[in-house]
C-alpha positions in Angstrom: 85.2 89.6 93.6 87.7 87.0 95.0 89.2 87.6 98.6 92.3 88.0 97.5 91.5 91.2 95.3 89.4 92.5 98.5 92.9 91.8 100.5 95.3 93.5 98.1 93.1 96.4 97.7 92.6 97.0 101.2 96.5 97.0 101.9 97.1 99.3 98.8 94.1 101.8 100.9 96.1 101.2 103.7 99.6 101.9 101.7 98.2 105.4 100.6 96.6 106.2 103.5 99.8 106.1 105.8 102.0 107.9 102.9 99.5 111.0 102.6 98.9 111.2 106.5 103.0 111.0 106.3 103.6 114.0 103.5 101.0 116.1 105.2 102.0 115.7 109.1 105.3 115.0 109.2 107.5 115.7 106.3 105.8 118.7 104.2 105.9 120.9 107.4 109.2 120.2 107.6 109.6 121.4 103.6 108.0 124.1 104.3 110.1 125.7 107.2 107.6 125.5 110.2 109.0 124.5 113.3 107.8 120.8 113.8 108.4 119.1 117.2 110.7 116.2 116.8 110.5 113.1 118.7 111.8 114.2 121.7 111.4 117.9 122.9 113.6 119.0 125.3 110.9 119.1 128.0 110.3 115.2 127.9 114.0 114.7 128.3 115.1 117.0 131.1 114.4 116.7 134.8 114.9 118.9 137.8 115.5 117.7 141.6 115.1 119.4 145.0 118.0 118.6 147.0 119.9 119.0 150.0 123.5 117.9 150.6 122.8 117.7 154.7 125.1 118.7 157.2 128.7 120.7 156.6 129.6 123.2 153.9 129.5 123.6 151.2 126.3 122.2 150.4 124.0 121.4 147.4 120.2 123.1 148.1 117.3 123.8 146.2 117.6 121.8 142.7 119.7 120.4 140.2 118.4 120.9 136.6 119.6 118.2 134.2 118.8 118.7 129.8 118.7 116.2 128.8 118.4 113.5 131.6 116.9 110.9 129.3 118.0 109.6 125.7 120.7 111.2 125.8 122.6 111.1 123.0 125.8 110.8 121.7 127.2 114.0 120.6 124.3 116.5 122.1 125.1 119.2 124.4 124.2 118.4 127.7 123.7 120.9 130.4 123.3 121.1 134.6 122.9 123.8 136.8 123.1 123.5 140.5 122.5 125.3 143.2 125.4 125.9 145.9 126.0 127.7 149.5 128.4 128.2 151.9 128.5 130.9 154.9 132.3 131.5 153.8 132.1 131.5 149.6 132.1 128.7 147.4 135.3 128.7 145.3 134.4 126.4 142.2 131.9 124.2 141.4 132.2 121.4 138.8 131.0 118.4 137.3 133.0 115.1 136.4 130.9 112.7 134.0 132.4 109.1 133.6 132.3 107.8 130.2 133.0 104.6 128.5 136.8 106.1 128.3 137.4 108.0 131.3 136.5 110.9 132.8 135.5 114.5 131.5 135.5 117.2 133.8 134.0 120.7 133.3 134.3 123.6 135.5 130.5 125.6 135.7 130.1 129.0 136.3 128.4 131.0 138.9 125.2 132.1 136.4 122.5 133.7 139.8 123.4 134.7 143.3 126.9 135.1 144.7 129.2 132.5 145.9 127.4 132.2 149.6 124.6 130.9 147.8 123.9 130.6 143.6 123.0 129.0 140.7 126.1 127.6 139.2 126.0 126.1 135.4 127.7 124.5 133.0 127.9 122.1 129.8 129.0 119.2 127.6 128.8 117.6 123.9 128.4 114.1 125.1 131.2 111.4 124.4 131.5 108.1 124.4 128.2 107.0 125.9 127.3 104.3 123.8 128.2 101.0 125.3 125.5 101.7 128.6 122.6 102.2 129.6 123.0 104.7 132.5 125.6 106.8 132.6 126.9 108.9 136.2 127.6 112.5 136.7 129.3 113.9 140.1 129.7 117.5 141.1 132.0 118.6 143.4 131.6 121.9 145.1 134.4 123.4 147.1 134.7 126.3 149.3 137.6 129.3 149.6 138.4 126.8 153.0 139.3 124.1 150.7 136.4 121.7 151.7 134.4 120.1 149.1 130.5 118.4 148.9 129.9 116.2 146.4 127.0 115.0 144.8 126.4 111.9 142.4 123.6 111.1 139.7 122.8 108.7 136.9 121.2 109.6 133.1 120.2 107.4 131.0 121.2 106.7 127.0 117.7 104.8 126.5 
């Protein structure tokens, strides 16, 4: 049998072999309504900090949860939750994320604790976050005093 037969046959092996491993792993569970892991889960992607703001009030502590932190992408929904003290009350806490546009700022929500110390959180359907890499985030908490903490991070598109 010449080479070339040997070579043609072993790529058409090949060929079937990748599309029956690709029917039965990947696309007939989808067909057949299990849940299947996509390429990212949600675990891969998000991240969670311990921090601490320092001195005066109010001031970040404990962690800063971020889903997802990673390849984000454009229009996902992109949550935070932060935790927040202060020995007088925190009034709001919120989050300004600079896009390739502007700015988009969202109020969060006091979700665990009280306002001398909690878990605040909030959301997004991400915007105009296509021309970076790395994109920042700041959150500003402010106390019934009228003082404010802030805090900046970067996520990443890639």
């Amino acid at each position: 049998m010449p080479k070339r037969n040997i070579v043609l046959i072993l790529i058409l092996v090949l060929v079937i072999g990748l599309g029956i491993y690709y029917w039965t792993a990947i696309r007939a569970p989808e067909e057949s309504g299990e849940e299947v892991e996509k390429e990212f889960s949600s675990e891969d992607r998000s991240a969670t900090f311990n921090i601490s703001s320092g001195g005066g009030e109010p001031v970040f502590a404990k962690e800063l949860f971020i889903d997802p932190f990673k390849n984000v992408r454009e229009g996902e929904k992109q949550t935070f939750s932060i935790w927040a003290k202060d020995k007088y009350g925190i009034k709001k806490v919120s989050f300004t994320t600079f896009t390739d546009l502007g700015e988009e700022v969202t109020e969060m929500e006091l979700v665990e604790g009280d306002t001398k110390e909690g878990k605040w959180f909030g959301s997004w359907i991400t915007k105009n976050i296509s021309s970076r890499y790395s994109y920042q985030t700041k959150f500003i908490a402010e106390n019934i005093n009228g003082e404010t903490t802030k805090l900046t991070l970067s996520w990443t598109t890639e």
